[in-house]
C-alpha positions in Angstrom: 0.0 0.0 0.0 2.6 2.2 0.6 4.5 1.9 -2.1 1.3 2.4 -4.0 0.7 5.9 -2.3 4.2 7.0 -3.0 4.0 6.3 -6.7 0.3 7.7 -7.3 1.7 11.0 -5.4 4.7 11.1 -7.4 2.6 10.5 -11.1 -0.2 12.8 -10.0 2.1 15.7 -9.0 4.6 15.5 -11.4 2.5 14.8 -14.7 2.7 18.8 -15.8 6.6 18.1 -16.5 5.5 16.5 -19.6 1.6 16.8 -19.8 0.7 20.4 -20.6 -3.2 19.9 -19.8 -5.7 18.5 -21.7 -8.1 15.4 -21.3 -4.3 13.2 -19.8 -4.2 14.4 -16.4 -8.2 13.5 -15.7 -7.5 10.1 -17.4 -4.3 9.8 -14.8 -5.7 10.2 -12.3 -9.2 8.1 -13.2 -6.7 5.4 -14.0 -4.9 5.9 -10.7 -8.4 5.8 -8.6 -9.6 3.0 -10.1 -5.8 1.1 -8.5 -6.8 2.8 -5.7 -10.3 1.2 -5.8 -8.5 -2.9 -6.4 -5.9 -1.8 -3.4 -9.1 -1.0 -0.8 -10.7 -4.0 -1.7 -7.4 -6.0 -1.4 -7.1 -4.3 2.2 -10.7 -5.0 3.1 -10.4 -8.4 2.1 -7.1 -8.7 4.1 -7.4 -6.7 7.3 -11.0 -7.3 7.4 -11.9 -3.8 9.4 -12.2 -0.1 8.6 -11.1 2.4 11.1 -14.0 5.2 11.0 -16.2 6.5 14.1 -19.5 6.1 14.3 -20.1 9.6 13.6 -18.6 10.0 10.1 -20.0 6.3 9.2 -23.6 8.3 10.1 -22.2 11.0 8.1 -21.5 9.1 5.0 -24.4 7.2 5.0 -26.7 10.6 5.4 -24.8 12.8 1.8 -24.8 9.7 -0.1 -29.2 9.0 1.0 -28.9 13.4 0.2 -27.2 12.4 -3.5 -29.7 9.9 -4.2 -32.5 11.8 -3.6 -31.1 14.5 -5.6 -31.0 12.4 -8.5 -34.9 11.4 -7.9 -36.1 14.6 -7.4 -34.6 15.8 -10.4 -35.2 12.7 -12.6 -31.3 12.5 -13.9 -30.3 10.7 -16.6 -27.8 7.4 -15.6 -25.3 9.0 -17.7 -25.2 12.6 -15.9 -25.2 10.9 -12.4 -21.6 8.4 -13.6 -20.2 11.6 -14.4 -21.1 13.5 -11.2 -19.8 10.3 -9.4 -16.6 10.5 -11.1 -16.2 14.0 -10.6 -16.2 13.4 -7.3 -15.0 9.9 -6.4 -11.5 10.5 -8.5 -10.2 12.0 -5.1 -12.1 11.2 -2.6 -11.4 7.1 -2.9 -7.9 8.2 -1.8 -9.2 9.2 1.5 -10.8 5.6 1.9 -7.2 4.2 1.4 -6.0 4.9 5.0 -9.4 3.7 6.8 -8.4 0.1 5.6 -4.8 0.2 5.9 -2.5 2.1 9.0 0.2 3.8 7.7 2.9 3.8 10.7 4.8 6.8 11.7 7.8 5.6 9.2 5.8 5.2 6.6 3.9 8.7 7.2 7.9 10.3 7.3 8.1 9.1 3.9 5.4 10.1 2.7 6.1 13.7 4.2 9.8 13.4 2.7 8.4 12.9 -0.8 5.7 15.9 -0.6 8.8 18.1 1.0 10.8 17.5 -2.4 7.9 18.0 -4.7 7.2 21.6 -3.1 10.7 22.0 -3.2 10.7 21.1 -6.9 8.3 24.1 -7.8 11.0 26.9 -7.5 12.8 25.8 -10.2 9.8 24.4 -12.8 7.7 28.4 -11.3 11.5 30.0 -12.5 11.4 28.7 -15.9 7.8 29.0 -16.5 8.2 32.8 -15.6 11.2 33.8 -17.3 11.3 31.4 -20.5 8.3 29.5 -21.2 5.9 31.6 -20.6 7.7 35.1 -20.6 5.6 37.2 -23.0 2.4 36.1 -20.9 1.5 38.9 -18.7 0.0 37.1 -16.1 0.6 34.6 -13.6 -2.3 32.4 -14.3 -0.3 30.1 -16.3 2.4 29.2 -13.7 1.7 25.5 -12.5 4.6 24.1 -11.3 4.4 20.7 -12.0 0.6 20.6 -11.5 0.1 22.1 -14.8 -0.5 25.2 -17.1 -3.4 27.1 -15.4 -3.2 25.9 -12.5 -1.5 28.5 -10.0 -4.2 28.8 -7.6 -4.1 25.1 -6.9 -0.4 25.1 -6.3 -0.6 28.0 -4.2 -2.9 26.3 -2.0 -1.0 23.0 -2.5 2.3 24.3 -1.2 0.4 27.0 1.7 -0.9 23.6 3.0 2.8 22.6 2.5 4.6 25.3 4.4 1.7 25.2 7.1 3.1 21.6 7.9 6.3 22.3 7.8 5.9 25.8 10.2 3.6 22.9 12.7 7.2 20.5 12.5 9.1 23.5 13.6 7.0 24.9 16.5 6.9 21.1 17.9 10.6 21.1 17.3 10.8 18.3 14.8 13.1 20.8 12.4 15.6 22.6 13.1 15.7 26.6 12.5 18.8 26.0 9.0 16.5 23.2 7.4 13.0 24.6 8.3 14.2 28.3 6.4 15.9 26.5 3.7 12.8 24.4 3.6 10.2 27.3 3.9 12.3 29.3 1.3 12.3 27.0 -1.6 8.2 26.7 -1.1 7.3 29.9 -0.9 9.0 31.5 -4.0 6.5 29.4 -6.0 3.6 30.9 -4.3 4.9 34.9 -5.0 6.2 34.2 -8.9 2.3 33.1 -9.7 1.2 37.0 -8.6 -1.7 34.7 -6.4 -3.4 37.0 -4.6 -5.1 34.9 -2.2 -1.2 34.3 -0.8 -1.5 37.8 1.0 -4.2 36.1 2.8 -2.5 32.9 3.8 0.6 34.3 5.0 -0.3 35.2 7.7 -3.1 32.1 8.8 0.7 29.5 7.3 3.0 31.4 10.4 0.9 32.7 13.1 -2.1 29.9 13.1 0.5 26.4 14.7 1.9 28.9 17.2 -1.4 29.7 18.3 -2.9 26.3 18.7 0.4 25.7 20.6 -0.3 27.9 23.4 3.2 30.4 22.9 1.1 33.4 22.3 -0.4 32.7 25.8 2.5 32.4 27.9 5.1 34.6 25.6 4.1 37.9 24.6 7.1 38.8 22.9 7.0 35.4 20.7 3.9 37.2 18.9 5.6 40.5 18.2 8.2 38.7 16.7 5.8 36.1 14.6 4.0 39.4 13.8 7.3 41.2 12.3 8.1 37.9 10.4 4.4 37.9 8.9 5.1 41.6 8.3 8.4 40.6 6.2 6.9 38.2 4.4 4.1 40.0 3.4 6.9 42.8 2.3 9.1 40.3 0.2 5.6 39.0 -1.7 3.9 42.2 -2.3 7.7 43.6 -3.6 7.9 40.6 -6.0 4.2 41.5 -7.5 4.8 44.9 -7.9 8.1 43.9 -9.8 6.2 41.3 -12.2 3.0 43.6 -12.3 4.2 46.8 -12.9 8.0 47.0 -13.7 7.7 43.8 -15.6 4.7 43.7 -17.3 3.5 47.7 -17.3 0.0 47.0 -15.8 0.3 50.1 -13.8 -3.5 49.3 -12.8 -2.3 46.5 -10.3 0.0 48.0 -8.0 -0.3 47.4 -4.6 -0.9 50.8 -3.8 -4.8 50.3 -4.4 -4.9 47.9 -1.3 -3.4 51.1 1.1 -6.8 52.2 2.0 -10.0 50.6 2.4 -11.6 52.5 -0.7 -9.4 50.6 -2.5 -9.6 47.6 -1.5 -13.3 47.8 -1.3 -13.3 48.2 -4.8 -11.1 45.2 -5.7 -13.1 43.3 -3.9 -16.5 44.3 -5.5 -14.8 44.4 -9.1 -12.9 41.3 -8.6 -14.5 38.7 -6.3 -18.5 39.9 -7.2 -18.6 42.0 -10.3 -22.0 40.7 -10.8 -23.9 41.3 -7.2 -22.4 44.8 -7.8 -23.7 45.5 -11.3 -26.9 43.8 -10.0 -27.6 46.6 -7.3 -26.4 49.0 -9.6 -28.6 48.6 -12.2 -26.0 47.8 -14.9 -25.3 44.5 -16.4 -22.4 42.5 -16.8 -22.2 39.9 -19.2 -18.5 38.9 -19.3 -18.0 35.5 -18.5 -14.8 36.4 -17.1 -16.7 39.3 -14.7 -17.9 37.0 -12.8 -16.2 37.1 -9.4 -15.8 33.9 -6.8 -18.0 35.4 -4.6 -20.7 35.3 -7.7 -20.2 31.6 -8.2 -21.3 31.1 -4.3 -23.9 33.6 -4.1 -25.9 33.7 -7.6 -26.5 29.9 -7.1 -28.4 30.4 -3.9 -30.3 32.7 -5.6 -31.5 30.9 -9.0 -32.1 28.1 -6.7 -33.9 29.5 -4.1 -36.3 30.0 -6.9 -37.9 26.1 -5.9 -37.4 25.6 -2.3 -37.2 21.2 -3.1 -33.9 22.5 -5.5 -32.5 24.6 -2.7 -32.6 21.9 -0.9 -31.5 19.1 -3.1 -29.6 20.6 -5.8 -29.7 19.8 -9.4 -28.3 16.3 -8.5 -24.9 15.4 -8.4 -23.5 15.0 -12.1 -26.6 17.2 -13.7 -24.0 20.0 -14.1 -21.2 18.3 -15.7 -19.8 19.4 -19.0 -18.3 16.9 -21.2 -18.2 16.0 -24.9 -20.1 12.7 -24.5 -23.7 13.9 -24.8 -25.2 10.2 -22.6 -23.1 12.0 -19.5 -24.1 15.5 -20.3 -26.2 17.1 -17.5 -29.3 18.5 -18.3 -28.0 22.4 -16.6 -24.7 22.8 -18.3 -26.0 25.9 -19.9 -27.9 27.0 -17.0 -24.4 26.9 -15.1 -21.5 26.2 -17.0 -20.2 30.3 -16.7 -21.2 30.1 -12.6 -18.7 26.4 -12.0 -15.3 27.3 -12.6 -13.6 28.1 -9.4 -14.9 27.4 -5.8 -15.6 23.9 -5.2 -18.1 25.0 -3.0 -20.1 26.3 -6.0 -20.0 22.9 -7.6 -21.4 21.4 -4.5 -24.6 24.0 -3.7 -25.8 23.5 -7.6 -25.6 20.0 -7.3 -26.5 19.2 -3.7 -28.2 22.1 -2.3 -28.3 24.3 0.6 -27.9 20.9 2.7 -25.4 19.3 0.8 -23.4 22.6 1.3 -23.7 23.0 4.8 -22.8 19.2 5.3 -20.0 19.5 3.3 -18.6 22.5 5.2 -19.8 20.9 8.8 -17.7 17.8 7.2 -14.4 20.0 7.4 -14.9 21.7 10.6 -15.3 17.7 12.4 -11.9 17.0 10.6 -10.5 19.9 12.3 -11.7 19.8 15.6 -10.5 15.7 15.3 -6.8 16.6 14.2 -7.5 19.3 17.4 -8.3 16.3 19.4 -5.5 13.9 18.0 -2.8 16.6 18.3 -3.8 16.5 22.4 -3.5 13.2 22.8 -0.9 11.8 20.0 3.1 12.3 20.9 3.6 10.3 18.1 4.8 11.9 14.6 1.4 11.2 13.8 0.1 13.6 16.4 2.8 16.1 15.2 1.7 15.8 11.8 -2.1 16.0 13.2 -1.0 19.1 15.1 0.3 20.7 11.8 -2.5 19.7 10.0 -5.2 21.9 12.0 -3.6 24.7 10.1 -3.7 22.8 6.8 -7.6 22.1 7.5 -8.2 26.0 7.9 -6.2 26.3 4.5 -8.2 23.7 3.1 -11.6 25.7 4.3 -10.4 28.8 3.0 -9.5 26.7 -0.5 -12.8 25.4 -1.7 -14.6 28.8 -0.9 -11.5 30.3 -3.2 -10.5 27.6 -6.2 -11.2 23.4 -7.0 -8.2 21.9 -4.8 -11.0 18.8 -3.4 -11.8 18.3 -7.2 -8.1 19.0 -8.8 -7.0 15.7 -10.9 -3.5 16.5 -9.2 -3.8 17.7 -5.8 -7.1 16.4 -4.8 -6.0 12.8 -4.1 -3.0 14.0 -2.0 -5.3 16.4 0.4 -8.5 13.5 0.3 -5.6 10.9 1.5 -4.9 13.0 4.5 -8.2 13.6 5.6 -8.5 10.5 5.4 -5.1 9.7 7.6 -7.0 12.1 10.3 -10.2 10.4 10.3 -8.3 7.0 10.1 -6.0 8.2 13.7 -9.1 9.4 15.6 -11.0 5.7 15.6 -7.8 4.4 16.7 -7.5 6.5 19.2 -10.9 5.4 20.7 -9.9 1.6 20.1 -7.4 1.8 22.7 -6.6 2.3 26.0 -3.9 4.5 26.0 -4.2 6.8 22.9 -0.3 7.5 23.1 -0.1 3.9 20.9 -2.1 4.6 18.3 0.4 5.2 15.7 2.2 2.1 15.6 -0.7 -0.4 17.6 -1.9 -2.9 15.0 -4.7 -4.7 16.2 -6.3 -7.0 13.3 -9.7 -7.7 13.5 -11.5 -11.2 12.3 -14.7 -8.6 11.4 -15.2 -5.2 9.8 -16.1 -2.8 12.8 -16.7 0.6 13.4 -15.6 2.4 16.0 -18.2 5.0 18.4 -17.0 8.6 19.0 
């Protein structure tokens, strides 16, 4: 299994050194599920037991009775609903991977080791989509790392999640200060050379967030003036390099930072960026841009055209009745309808096609997995419970990423986040299976019958 996980993380995150998008890197990773799929049943058959609480066994079986009544109340087609399962299935089946099989704390090192160089690997695949393959584009939209052309926002998130881990390591003292820098430094310069603007956001949640579910704020004062002035630097060094590619660079005098100095300005980026279309809306005006519709739009306007049947509101259009593809027998029957609102937040995907319900489940869904890796970093001293301790962090990030871009539904980076939700949800029935929790990483207790485990 392991050896499985290492090579589907290493194809999946790699494939944009030789796969410049397309229809490959969805068939990658369909292909790679579908091992995925022959590895849990191999495990099931094997270990015969699946580590998962009560409480997300309830919540499993309540969205998948929500989905199917979706698909009744809307009367989809077969064909709509296989493609709204693989849509989502494609990562999450990597989260079931750990629920049949423990990783130990060795294997998890590995794991980490691999992930480390990959981010690490960004700097110099984000330097030479810059400055030679993509030097006459003016924007940073294109610069993907490894993950891809066009997909910056997904590796911003992919390697915030990545420094948030690594900043957890350090406050537990796991790393020491020369490797955690050098570390921290070769991750971030991806994040400023892709001019993503959500980073200015992250920053600060990446360095200040583990120190605060550590406790040092509490009991040393001066420990957050001096994580404040590091933010602070940070935030300098980023917002220096995007006024360089912006303006000096590139000439668009119209993106300096200088518009974010007051809150006029950045009111107005915010209305003309993130909802262009509420604003033309209470305006009067009307924009018709596809590309004017902000991220806010895609959360809000959805609400709205289905609050227009309180069932739909509900419900959704059914999982799948939104998907665009070129095979008509999987097209859903409200491309059109949505197909301008989708792109971007996952969280829009999941209110068209699963309601007002399906989206607050889905959110209350990432606050339990949260409060667990809370609960698991108290009572783990394992690196399990470090990596559980980092990983509260990388949850927040995670939040904050499908209200902002697709990383839960990304052919690349989807797997890899789904996997270590899993891992979290995996640790906190085996907590409750034993008597002391401290032996939870490396306890293997095989069962004769598939159980479940209460809490």
């Amino acid at each position: 299994m392991q050896l499985f996980t290492l090579f589907a993380f290493s194809v999946l995150l790699l494939q944009g050194i030789v796969v410049r998008g397309g229809v490959i890197p969805g068939l990658i990773a369909d292909a790679l599920a579908g091992a995925a799929v022959l590895m849990i049943s191999g495990a099931l058959l094997k270990y015969r037991r699946v580590d998962l609480t009560t409480k997300y066994a309830l919540y499993f079986t309540i969205f998948s009775a929500l989905i199917v009544t979706g698909w009744f109340v809307n009367n989809e087609s077969p064909g709509a609903a296989v493609a709204g399962i693989r849509y989502y299935l494609s990562g999450f089946v990597f989260c079931l991977l750990p629920l049949v099989y423990r990783f130990t704390d060795k294997q998890l090192f590995v794991q980490l080791i691999l992930l480390l160089g990959i981010g690490m690997v960004q700097t110099p695949m984000t330097v030479l989509q810059r400055f030679v393959i993509y030097r006459n584009v003016g924007t940073g939209d294109v610069i993907g790392g490894t993950l891809g052309a066009n997909s910056s926002g997904v590796l911003s998130m992919f390697l915030a999640i990545e420094m948030a881990v690594l900043v957890g390591f350090y406050v537990k003292g796991k790393i020491p200060l020369a490797a955690f820098l050098a570390c921290l430094l070769m991750i971030f310069i991806p994040t400023t050379l892709n001019e993503t603007k959500v980073t200015f956001v992250l920053i600060p949640v990446i360095f200040l967030a583990p120190y605060f579910f550590a406790g040092v704020f509490r009991k040393n004062k001066l420990r957050l003036v001096i994580a404040g002035l590091g933010v602070s630097l940070v935030l300098v060094a980023s917002g220096s390099v995007y006024q360089y590619l912006m303006v000096d660079l590139y000439g668009r005098n119209n993106m300096t930072l200088s518009r974010f100095s007051s809150w006029e300005g950045i009111s107005d980026f915010l209305q003309s960026y993130m909802a262009p279309q509420m604003v033309a809306k209470e305006s009067g005006d009307s924009v018709s841009e596809p590309h004017m519709v902000g991220r806010v739009d895609k959360i809000v306007i959805p609400l709205q055209i289905l609050s227009k049947d309180p069932v739909t509101l509900l419900v959704g259009y059914g999982v799948g009745n939104t998907a665009k593809t070129p095979i008509d027998i999987l097209k859903g029957e409200y491309v059109e309808e949505t197909d301008r609102y989708i792109g971007g937040p996952y969280l829009a995907k999941v209110i068209w096609e699963t309601g007002l319900l399906g989206a607050s489940l889905f959110m209350l869904f990432l606050l339990f997995v949260f409060r667990d890796a809370r609960y698991i970093a108290h009572r783990h001293s394992g690196l399990a419970g470090t990596f559980a301790f980092s990983w509260q962090t990388g949850m927040i990030i995670v939040i904050l990423a499908v209200l902002y871009g697709p990383i839960l539904a990304h052919d690349a980076v989807a797997p890899v986040a789904w996997f270590y939700i899993g891992f979290i949800l995996s640790l906190r029935a085996r907590i409750h299976s034993f008597a002391d929790p401290l032996d939870a990483s490396i306890k293997a207790c095989p069962s004769s019958s598939m159980k479940l485990t209460a809490g």
